[in-house]
C-alpha positions as CSV (number, residue, x, y, z in Angstrom):
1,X,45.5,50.5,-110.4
2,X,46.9,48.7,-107.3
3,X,47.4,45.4,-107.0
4,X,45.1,42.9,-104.7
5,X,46.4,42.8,-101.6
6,X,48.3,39.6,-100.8
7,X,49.4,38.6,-97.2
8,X,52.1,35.5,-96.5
9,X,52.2,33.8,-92.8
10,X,55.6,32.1,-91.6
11,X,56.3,30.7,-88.0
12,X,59.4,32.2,-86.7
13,X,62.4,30.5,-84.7
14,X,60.3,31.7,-81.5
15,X,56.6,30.0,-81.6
16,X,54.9,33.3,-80.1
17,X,55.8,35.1,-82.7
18,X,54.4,35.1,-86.6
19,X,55.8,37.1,-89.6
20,X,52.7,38.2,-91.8
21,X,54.5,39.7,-95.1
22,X,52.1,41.9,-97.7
23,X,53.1,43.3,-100.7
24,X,52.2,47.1,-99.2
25,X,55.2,48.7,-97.4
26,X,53.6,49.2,-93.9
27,X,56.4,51.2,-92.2
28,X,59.5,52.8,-93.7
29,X,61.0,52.6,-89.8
30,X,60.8,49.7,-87.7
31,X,58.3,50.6,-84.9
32,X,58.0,48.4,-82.0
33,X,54.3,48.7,-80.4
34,X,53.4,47.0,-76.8
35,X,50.6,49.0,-75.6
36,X,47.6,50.1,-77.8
37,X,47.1,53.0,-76.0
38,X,50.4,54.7,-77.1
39,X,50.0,53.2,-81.1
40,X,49.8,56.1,-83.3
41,X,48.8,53.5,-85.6
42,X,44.5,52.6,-86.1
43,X,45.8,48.9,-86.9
44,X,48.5,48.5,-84.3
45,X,46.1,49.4,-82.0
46,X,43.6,46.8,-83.0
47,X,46.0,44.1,-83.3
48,X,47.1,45.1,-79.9
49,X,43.1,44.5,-78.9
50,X,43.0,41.1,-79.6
51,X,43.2,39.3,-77.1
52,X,46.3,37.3,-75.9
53,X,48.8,39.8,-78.6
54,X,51.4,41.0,-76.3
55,X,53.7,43.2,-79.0
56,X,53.5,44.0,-82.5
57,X,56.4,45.0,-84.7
58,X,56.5,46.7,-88.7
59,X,59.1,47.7,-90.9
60,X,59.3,47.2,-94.6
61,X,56.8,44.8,-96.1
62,X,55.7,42.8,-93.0
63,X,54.2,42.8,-89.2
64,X,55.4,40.7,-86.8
65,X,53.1,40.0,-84.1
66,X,53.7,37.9,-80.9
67,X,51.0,36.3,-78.6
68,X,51.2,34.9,-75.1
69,X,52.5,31.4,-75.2
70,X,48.6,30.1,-74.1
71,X,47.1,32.1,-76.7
72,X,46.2,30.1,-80.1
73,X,46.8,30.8,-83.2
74,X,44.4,29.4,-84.7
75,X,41.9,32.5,-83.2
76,X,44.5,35.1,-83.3
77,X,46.4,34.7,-86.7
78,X,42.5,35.4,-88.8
79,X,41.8,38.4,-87.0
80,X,45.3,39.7,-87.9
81,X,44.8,39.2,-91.3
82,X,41.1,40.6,-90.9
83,X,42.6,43.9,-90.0
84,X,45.8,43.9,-92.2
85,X,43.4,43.6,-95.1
86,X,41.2,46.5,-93.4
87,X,44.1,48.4,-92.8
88,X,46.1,48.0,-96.3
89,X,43.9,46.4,-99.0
């Protein structure tokens, strides 16, 4: 049985950026993504949809996901986790 997903938030030196660590590996290669349209992956693509998220990076156990400095993230950090979950629960 697999345990419940769990997802961690830290701030990063740079404060358009956020580190969202889950106990699911969610790439075995780092993968840079910065245009939803080229993602091969359904939730880089979606996290690339919401609005003001300018790049999204995975390797290992985490996503990093940077916004536009105007962007807030108090709207964009629960719609990442809204689709990690979807993506890897």
């Amino acid at each position: 049985m697999t345990e419940p997903l769990e997802i961690a938030v830290q701030g990063t030196p740079n404060p358009n950026a956020a580190k969202f660590s889950l106990n699911r590996i969610v790439a075995a290669q780092g993968k840079t993504y910065r245009d939803a349209a080229s993602a091969d992956a359904a939730w880089a693509k979606a996290l690339l949809a919401i609005p003001g998220v300018t790049q999204v990076f995975a390797i290992n156990n985490f996503v990093s996901v940077n916004k536009r400095p105007e962007a807030d993230w108090s709207v964009i950090g629960p719609q990442v986790d809204t689709i990690l979950r979807q993506a890897f629960a």
